[in-house]
Structures are given as structure tokens and as C-alpha cells.
C-alpha positions as CSV (number, residue, x, y, z in Angstrom):
1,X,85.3,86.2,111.2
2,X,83.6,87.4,108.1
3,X,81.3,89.7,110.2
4,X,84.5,91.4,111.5
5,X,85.8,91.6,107.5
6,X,88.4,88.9,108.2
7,X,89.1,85.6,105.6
8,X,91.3,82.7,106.6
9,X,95.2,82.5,105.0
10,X,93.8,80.2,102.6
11,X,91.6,82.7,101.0
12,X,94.4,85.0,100.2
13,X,96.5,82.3,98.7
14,X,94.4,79.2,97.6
15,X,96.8,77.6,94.9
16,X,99.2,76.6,98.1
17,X,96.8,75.0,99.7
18,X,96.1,72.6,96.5
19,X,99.5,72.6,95.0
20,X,101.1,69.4,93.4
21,X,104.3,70.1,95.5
22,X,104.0,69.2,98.7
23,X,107.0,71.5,99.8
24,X,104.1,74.2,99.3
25,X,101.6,72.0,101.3
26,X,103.8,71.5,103.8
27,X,103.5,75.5,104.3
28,X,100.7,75.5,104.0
29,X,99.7,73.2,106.6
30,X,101.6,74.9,108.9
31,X,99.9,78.4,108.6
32,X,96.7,76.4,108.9
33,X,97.4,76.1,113.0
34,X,96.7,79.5,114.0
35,X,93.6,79.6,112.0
36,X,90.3,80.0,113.8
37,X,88.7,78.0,111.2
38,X,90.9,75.0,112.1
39,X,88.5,72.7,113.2
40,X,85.5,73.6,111.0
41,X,87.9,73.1,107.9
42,X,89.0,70.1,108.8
43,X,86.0,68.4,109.1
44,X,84.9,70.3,105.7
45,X,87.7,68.3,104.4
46,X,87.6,64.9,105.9
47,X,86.2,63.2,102.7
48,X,88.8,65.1,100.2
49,X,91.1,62.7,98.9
50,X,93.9,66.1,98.3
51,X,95.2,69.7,99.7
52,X,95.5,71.1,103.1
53,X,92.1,71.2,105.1
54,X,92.6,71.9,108.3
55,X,96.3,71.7,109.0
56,X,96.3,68.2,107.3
57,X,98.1,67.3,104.0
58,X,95.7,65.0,101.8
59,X,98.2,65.0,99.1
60,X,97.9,66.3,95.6
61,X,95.4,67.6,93.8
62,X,96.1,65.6,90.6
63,X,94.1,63.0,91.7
64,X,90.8,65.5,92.5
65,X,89.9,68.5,92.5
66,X,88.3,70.4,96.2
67,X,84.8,71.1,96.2
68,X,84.3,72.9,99.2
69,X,84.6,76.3,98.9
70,X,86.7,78.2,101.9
71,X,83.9,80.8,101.6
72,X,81.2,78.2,103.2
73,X,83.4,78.1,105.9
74,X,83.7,81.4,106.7
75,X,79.4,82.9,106.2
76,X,78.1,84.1,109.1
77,X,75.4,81.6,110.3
78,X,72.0,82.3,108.6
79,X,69.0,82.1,111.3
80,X,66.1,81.4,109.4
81,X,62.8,83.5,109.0
């Protein structure tokens, strides 16, 4: 994806995917299913206790803060030297 010069939804709109309303979430979640990234992000998110990671809704974000970064899920692979 990022090779190509593409980002995820999320990238363009983060807030919604960490918002305290969960009308927002909700959106969220659901713009998460055409997303090639579904699978890696969920798993990125399967200890975060709030948001949307992978088309699921965690809750919200009062609680925690995210630490991963939609970026690490979207680098190109690095092959090493």
C-alpha cells in the first residue's frame, strides 16, 4: 500500500477511530471492512483496551490511549542487509 502512495481510512481521519462516542466508532468500524489492512490491524490491536482496530470497537479511549501507530502498519517490509 504505501509503496503504491496509498494510507488506510484511518490515516486520513484518526480522531474517529478513537472517539469517546461510539456513534463515531460505530463508523468507523464499518469503513474498517474494505480495508486491506484489516487483518494486520486487528491483530496490532488485540491487546488495546479502546478504538476501532480492525473493524472491532474496543470502546473508548478515556480509559487508554492507542500506542500503535497506523503508520507501522502500513511500511513496506524492511529486508535486512
Amino acid at each position: 500500500m504505501a509503496e503504491r502512495g496509498q494510507r488506510p481510512i484511518c490515516s486520513t481521519d484518526p480522531p474517529r477511530w478513537l472517539s469517546d462516542d461510539a456513534a463515531q466508532r460505530e463508523a468507523a468500524a464499518r469503513d474498517c471492512k474494505t480495508c486491506p489492512l484489516l487483518l494486520a490491524c486487528r491483530a496490532a490491536g488485540e491487546d488495546e483496551r479502546a478504538g476501532v482496530w480492525g473493524g472491532i470497537d474496543r470502546g473508548a479511549t478515556r480509559t487508554r490511549k492507542s500506542t500503535v501507530s497506523v503508520d507501522l502498519l502500513i511500511q513496506p517490509a524492511q529486508t535486512p542487509l
